[in-house]
C-alpha positions in Angstrom: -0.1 -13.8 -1.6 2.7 -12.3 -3.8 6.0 -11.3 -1.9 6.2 -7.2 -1.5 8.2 -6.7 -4.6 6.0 -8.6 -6.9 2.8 -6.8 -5.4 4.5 -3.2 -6.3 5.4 -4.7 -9.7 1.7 -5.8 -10.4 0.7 -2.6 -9.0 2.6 -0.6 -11.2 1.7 -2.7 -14.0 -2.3 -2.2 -13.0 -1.9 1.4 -12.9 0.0 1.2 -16.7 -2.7 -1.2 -17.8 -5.5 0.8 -16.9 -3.9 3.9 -17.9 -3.6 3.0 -21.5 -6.9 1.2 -21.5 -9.0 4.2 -20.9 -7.0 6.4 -23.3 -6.8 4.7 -26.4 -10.5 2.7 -25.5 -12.3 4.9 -23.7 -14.9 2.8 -21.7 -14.5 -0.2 -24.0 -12.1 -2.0 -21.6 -14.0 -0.9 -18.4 -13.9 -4.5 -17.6 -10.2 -4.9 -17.4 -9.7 -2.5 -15.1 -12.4 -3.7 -12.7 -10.9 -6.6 -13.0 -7.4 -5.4 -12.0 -9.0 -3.3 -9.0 -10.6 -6.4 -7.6 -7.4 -8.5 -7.9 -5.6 -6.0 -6.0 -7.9 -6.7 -3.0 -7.6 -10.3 -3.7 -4.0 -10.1 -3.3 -3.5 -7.2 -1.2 -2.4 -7.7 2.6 -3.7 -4.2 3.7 -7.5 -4.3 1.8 -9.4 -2.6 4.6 -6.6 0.1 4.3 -6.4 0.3 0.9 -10.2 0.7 0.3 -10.1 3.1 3.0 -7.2 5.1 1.2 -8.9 3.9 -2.6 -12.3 5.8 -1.5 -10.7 9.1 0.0 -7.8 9.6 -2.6 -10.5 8.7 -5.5 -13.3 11.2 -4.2 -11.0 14.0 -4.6 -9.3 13.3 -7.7 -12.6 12.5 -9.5 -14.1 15.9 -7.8 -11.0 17.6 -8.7 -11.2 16.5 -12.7 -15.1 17.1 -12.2 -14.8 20.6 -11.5 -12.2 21.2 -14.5 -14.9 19.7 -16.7 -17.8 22.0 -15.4 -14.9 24.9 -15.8 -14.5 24.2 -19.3 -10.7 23.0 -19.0 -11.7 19.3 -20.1 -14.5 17.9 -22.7 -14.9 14.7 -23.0 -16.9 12.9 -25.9 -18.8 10.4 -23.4 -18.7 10.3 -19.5 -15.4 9.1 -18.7 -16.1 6.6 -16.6 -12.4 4.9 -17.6 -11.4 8.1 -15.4 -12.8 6.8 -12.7 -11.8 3.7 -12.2 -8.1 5.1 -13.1 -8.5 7.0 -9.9 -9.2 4.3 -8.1 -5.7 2.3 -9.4 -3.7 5.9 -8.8 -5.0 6.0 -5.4 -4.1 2.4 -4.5 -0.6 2.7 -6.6 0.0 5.7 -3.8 0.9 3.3 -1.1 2.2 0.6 -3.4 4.5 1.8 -6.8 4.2 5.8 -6.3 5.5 5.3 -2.2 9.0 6.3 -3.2 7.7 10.3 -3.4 7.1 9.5 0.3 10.5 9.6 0.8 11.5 12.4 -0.7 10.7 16.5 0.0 7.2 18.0 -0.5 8.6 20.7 -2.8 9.8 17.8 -4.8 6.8 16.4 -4.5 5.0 19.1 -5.8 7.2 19.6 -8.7 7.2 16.2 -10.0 2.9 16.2 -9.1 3.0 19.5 -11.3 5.1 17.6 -14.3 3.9 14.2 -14.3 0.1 14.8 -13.3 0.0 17.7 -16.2 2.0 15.1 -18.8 -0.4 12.4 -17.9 -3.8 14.9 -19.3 -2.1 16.5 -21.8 -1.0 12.9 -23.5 -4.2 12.0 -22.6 -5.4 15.1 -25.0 -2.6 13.9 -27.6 -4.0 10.4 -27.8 -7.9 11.8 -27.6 -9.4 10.7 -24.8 -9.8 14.6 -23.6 -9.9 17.5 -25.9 -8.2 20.6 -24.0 -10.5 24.1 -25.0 -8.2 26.6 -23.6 -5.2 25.0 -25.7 -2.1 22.9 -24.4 -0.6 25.9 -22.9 -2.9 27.3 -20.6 -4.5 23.6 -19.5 -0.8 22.7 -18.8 -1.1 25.9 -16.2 -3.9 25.1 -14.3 -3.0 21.6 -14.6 0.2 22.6 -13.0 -1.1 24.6 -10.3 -3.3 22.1 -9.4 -1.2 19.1 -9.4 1.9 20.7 -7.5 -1.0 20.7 -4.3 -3.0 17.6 -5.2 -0.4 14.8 -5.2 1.5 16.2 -2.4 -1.8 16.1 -0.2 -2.9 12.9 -2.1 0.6 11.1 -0.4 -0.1 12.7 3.2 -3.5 11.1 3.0 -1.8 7.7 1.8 0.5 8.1 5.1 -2.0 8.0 6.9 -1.6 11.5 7.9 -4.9 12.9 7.6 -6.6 10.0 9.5 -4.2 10.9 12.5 -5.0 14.7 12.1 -8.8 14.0 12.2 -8.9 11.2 14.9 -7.0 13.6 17.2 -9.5 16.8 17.0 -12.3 14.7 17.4 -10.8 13.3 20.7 -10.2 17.0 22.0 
């Protein structure tokens, strides 16, 4: 097993890796990033958690990106199934390389969810692995709006936070 710090380096790196993968090759390089999702099991410490959190965290992103599609705000040229499996590496990078915006306030939170989740699409557009109907502008709004609640709810759920909240009302 890797010490901590090396495990939230590779993770990090994983998350880069796949990242670019699925932009600039589409679902050409589907196999690398299988490949760095299974070797994050193999070296993780936590797996049962981490699939747990990998699942949960994955579901709603890919809904979330799902519904934008069916709304019109993404087209893609082929089913993304790059996308997915980068949901899978951001949802097991929120416990690992991304657990610093634990630490800090869920307005900040929200604001750097609203910048760097847009960013991430809108490069993604740039680089043409998404074309963006409504234009840069308006996509970076919704994408906005949407990311200043997803990745603030996204790290609750990697606390372990909504896993407390459901366990208790099912005991009452």
């Amino acid at each position: 097993m890797p010490n901590p710090k090396l495990f939230i380096i590779l993770n990090a790196l994983s998350f880069q890796l796949v990242w670019w993968a699925g932009v600039l090759a589409g679902n050409q390089l589907l196999l690398l990033s299988i490949v760095l999702v299974v070797s994050h099991f193999l070296l993780s410490q936590s797996q049962r958690l981490d699939f747990q959190l990998m699942c949960l965290c994955a579901v709603i992103g890919m809904s979330v990106d799902t519904l934008l599609t069916w709304a019109g705000v993404f087209v893609f040229a082929d089913t993304p199934y790059w996308l997915a499996l980068l949901w899978l590496v951001f949802a097991l990078s929120l416990r690992y390389s991304l657990v610093f915006f634990q630490r800090i306030a869920v307005s900040l939170q929200a604001l750097f969810g609203a910048v760097f989740g847009t960013l991430s699409y809108i490069a993604g557009a740039e680089f043409n692995a998404v074309v963006l109907p409504y234009g840069q502008w308006v996509s970076a709004i919704v994408l906005a709006v949407i990311w200043s609640v997803l990745f603030p709810v996204l790290l609750m759920i990697s606390r372990g936070e909504y896993t407390r909240v459901v366990t208790q009302e099912s005991r009452q």
